[in-house]
C-alpha positions in Angstrom: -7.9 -53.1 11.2 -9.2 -51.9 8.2 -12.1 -49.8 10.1 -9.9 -48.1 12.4 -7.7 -47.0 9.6 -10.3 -45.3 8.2 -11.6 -43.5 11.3 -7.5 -42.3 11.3 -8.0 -40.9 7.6 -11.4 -39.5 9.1 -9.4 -37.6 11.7 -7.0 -36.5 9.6 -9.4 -35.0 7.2 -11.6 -33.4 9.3 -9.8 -30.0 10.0 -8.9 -29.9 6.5 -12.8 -29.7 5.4 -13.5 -27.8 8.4 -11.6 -25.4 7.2 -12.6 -25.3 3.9 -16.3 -25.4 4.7 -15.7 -22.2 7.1 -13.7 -20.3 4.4 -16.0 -21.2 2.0 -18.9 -19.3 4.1 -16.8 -16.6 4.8 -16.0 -16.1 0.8 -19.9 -16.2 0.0 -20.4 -13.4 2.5 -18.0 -11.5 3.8 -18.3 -8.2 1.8 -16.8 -5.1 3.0 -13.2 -5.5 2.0 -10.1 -6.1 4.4 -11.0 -4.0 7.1 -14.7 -6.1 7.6 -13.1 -9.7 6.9 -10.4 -8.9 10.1 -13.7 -8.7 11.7 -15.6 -11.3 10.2 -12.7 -14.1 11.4 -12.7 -12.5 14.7 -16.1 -13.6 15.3 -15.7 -16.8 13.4 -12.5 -18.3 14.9 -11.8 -16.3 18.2 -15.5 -15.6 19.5 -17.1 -18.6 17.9 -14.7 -21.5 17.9 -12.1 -20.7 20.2 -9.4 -22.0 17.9 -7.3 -18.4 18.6 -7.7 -16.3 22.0 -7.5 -12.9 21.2 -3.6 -12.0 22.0 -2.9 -14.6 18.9 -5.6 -13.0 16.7 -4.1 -9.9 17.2 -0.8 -11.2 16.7 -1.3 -12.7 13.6 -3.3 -9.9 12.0 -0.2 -7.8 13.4 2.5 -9.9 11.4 0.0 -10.1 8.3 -0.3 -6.0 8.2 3.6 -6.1 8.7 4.1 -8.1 5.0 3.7 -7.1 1.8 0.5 -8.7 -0.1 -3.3 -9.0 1.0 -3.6 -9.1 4.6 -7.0 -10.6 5.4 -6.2 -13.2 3.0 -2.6 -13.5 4.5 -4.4 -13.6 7.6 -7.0 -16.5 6.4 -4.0 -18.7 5.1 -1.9 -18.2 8.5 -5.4 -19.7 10.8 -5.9 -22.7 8.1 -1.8 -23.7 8.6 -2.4 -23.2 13.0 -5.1 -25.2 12.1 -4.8 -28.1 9.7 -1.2 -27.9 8.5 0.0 -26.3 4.8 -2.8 -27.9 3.3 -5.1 -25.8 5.5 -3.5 -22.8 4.5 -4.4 -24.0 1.1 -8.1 -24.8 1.8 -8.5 -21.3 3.6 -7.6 -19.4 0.1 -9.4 -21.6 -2.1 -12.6 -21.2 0.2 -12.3 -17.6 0.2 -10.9 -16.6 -2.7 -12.8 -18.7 -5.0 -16.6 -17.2 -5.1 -15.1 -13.8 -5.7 -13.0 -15.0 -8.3 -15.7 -17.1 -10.2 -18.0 -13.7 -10.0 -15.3 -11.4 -11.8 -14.6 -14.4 -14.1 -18.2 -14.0 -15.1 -18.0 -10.3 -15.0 -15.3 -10.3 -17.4 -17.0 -12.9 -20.0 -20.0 -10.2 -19.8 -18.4 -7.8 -20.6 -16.7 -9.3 -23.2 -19.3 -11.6 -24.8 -22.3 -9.7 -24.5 -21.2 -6.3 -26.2 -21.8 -4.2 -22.8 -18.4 -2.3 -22.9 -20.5 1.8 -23.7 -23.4 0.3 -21.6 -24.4 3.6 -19.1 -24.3 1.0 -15.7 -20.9 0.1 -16.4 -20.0 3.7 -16.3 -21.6 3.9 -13.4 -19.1 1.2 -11.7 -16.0 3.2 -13.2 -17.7 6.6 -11.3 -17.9 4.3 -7.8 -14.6 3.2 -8.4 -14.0 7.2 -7.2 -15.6 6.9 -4.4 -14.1 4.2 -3.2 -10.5 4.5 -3.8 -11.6 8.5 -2.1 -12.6 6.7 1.3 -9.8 4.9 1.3 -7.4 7.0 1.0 -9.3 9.0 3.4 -9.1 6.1 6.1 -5.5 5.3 5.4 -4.3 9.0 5.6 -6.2 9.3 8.9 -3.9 5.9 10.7 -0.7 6.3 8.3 0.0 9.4 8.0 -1.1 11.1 10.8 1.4 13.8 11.5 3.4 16.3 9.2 6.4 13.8 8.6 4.4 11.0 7.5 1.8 13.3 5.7 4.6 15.2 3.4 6.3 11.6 2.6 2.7 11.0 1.4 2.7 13.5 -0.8 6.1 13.3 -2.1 5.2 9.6 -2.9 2.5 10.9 -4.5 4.1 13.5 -6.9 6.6 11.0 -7.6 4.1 8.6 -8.9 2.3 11.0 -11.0 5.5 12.5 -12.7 6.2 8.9 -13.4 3.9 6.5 -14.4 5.5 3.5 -14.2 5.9 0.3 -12.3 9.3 1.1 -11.5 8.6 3.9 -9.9 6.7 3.0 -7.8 9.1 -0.1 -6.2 11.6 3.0 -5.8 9.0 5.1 -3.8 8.5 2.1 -1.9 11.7 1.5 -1.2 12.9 4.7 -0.5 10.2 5.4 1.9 11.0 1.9 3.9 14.2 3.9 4.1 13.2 7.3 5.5 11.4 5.2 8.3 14.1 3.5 9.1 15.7 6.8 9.3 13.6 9.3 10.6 10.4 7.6 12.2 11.2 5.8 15.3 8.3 3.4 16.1 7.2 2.2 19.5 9.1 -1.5 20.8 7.2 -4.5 20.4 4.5 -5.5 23.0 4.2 -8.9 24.9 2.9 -11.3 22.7 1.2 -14.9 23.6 2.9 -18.0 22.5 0.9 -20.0 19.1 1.5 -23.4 17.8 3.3 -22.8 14.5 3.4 -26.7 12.1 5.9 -25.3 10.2 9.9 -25.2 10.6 12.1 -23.0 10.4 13.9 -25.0 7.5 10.8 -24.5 5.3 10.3 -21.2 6.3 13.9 -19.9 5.3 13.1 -22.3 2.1 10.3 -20.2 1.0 11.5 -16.8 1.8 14.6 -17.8 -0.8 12.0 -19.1 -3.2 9.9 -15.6 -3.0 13.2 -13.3 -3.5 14.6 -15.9 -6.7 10.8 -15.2 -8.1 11.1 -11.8 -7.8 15.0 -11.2 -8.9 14.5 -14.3 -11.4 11.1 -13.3 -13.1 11.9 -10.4 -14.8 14.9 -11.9 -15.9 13.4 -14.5 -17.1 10.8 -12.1 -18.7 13.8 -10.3 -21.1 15.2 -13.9 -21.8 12.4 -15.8 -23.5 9.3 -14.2 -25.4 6.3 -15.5 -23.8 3.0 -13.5 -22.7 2.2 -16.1 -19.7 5.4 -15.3 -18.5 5.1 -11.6 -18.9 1.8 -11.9 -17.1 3.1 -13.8 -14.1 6.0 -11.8 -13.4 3.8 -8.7 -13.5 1.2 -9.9 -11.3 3.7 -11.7 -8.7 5.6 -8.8 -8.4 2.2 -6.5 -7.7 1.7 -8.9 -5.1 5.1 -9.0 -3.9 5.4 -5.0 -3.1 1.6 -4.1 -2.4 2.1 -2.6 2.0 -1.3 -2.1 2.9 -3.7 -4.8 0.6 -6.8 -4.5 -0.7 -6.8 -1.3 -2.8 -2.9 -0.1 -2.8 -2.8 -3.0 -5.5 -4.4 -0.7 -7.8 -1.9 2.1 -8.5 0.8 -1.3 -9.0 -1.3 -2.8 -11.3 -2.6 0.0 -13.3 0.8 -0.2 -14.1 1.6 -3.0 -15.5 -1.2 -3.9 -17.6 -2.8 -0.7 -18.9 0.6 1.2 -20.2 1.5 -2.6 -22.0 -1.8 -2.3 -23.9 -2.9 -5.7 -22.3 -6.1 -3.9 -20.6 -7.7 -0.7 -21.7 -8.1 2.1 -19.0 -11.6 1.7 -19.5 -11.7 -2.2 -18.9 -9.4 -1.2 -15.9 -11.8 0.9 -13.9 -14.9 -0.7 -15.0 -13.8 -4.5 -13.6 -12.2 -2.2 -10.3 -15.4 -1.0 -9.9 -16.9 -4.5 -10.0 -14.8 -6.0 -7.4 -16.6 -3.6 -5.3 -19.9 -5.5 -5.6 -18.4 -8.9 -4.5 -17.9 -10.7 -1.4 -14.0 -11.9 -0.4 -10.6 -10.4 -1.4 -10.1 -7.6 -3.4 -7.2 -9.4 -4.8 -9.1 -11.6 -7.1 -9.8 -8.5 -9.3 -6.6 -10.1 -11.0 -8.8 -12.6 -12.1 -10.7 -10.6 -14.2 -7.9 -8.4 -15.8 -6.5 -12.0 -17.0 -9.1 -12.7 -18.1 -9.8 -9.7 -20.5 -6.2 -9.5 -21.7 -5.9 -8.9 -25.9 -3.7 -11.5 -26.0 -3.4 -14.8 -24.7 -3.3 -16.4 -22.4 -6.7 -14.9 -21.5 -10.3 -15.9 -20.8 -10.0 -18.7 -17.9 -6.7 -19.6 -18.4 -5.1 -15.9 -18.2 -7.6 -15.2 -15.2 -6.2 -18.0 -12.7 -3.0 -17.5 -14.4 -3.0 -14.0 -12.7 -5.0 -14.7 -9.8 -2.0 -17.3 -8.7 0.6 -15.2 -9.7 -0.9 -12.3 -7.7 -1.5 -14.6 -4.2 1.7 -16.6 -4.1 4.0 -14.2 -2.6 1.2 -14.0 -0.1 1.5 -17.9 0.4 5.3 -17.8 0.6 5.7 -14.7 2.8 3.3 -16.4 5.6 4.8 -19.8 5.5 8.5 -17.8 5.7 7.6 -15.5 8.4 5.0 -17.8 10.4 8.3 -19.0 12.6 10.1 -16.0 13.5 7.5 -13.6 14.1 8.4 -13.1 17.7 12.4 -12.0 16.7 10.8 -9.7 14.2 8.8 -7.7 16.7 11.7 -6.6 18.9 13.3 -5.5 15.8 12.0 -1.7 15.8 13.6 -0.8 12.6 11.6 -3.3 10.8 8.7 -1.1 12.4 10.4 2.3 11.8 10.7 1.3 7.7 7.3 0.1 8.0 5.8 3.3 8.9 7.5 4.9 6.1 6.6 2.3 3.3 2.8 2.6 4.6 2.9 6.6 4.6 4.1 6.3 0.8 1.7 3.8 -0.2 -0.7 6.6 1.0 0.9 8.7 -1.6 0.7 5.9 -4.6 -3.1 5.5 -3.6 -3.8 9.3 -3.7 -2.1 9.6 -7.4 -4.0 6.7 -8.6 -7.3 8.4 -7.6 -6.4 11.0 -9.7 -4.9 8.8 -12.5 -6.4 6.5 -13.7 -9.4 6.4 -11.6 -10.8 10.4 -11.3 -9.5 11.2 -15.0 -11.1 7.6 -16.5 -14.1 8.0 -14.9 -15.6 11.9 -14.5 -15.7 13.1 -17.6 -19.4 15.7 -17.0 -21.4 17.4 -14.2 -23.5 14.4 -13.9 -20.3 12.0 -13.3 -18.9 14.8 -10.5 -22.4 14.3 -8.9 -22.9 10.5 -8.7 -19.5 10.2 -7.1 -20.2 12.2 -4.6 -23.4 11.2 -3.6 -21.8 7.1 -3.4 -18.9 8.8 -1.3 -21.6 10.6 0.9 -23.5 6.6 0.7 -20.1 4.6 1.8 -18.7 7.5 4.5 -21.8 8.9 5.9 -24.5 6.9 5.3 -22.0 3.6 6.3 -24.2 1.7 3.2 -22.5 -1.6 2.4 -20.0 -1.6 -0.5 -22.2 -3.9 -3.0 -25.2 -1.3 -2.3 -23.3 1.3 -3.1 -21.9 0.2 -6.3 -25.5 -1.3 -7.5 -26.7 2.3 -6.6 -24.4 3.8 -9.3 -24.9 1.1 -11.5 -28.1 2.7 -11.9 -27.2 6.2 -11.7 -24.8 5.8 -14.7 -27.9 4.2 -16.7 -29.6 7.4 -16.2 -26.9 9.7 -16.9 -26.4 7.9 -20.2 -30.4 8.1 -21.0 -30.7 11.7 -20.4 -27.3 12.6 -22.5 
């Protein structure tokens, strides 16, 4: 008996580390940010192992870009729960989130430890930081806001942000512009979809969706009731990853902030570690590893770097475990689409102010600056040069500029 329990453990295992072991691969290599891992898991778990066809793939990536939070990561969670249960969902995050995570953890100590903070290189990564957050805003205006409604919410959004720099703010915007869609931008009706195996019912769904909204209500609350950095922390960074449409760099403008107007992270520790998430493989997300980690107060170092990095990924966690189930009713609903295209149009807007402030005005402060970010935007639009290239490229650049001022 005893050896066929085991082979039943063995079974039960198996997808779990299957899933970690893929995930794992995929964190080590899949630079490029959100737009490159969609197409990384399409080859991996559509094209490769067949554990999606390609109406589910799209569906899920479909309900992923629909939440709030970081959508190839929301998407990596939802395949690891189709495939091996919650815990797969689990093992999917840890596996890609992980090798990112340890490299900005290491970034931070560097720059922390090892006295680097004036070094010319590290300017360099605030001046690709430009460039970046420039293309993407570029890419997002181009499928966001692509007509003159969309485009002047943008940039209402965008004044709005700028006249007020605060985190506030910026969940008005938001949810002021989830109104105006639901107003004023019909959206198309929902598309036949293909049926997927969801291990998840509806009673835990509903569960967790009530868990995420007492976090959010509850945090803050909780925040003005007892005096406690960690707290302060993980309200700040849940609630950045509560109200972030879009992922990958619309967290930026949210948690700007948060932790630069608080004092917790110097503008200049801000753009430098931004700059350096460019560099690494994996979600963008964990650059909330590294502002934890370089916090003035503690909790910081290790502790205040995962303390951030699982504040900042579990709204993802319990808005795919809540949705997962009712996908399919949410589709036909077209004013959950019509708000949608509002919220993304403003969170064109909140990107486009944040590339001014604090990104252009931290970061281009001579001639030399101006020129090195345009030649990485020329690299990353024109050129189509990786992301990690691209920021090594300026690395260097910014060592030169400071050697010749």
């Amino acid at each position: 008996m005893l050896p066929q329990a085991q082979s039943r453990d063995d079974n039960a295992l198996s997808p779990l580390v299957e899933v970690l072991g893929i995930s794992t691969r995929l964190g080590l290599t899949s630079f490029g940010g959100p737009i490159a891992h969609l197409g990384y898991y399409r080859e991996e778990y559509v094209v490769r192992r067949r554990w999606l066809d390609e109406a589910q793939y799209a569906d899920l990536v479909a309900l992923c870009q629909f939440l709030p939070g970081p959508a190839s990561s929301q998407v990596s969670i939802a395949i690891g729960i189709m495939r091996a249960g919650l815990l797969g969902g689990v093992a999917a995050w840890l596996g890609f989130t992980l090798p990112s995570a340890v490299a900005m953890l290491a970034f931070a100590y560097g720059v922390q430890s090892l006295g680097v903070a004036d070094a010319g290189w590290l300017h360099g990564l605030k001046v690709v930081a430009v460039a970046v957050v420039a293309q993407a805003v570029w890419g997002m205006a181009r499928s966001l806001a692509p007509d003159r409604p969309r485009v002047s919410l943008a940039i209402v959004a965008a004044t709005v942000a700028l006249a007020s720099r605060t985190a506030g703010a910026q969940v008005v915007v938001i949810v002021v512009a989830g109104l105006v869609g639901w107003l004023l931008l019909p959206a198309a009706g929902a598309s036949a979809t293909t049926a997927m195996r969801i291990p998840i019912g509806r009673g835990l769904a509903v569960g967790s969706l009530a868990l995420f909204f007492v976090l959010l209500v509850g945090l803050p609350i909780a925040r003005q009731a007892a005096s406690s950095h960690g707290l302060e922390v993980f309200d700040s960074f849940y609630r950045a990853g509560s109200l972030v449409f879009g992922g990958g760099h619309v967290v930026l403008p949210l948690l700007q902030a948060e932790v630069v107007p608080t004092g917790w992270v110097t503008n200049a520790e801000f753009i430098a570690g931004y700059g350096a998430a460019q560099a690494v493989p994996g979600p963008l997300f964990t650059f909330a590893a590294y502002l934890g980690a370089v916090m003035h107060e503690p909790p910081n170092g290790v502790a205040g770097g995962v303390l951030a990095l699982v504040a900042i990924f579990l709204p993802a966690f319990l808005l795919v475990i809540g949705a997962l189930p009712f996908w399919g009713l949410l589709r036909e609903r077209t004013a959950f689409q019509s708000a949608l295209r509002g919220i993304n149009a403003a969170v064109v807007g909140l990107l486009l102010a944040a590339l001014y402030d604090p990104v252009w005005s931290s970061a281009v402060k001579s001639h030399g600056d101006f020129g090195l970010a345009l030649v990485a935007f020329a690299l990353l639009m024109f050129w189509r040069l990786p992301p990690w290239l691209v920021v090594a490229i300026a690395a260097a650049g910014g060592s030169i500029i400071a050697a010749v001022a």
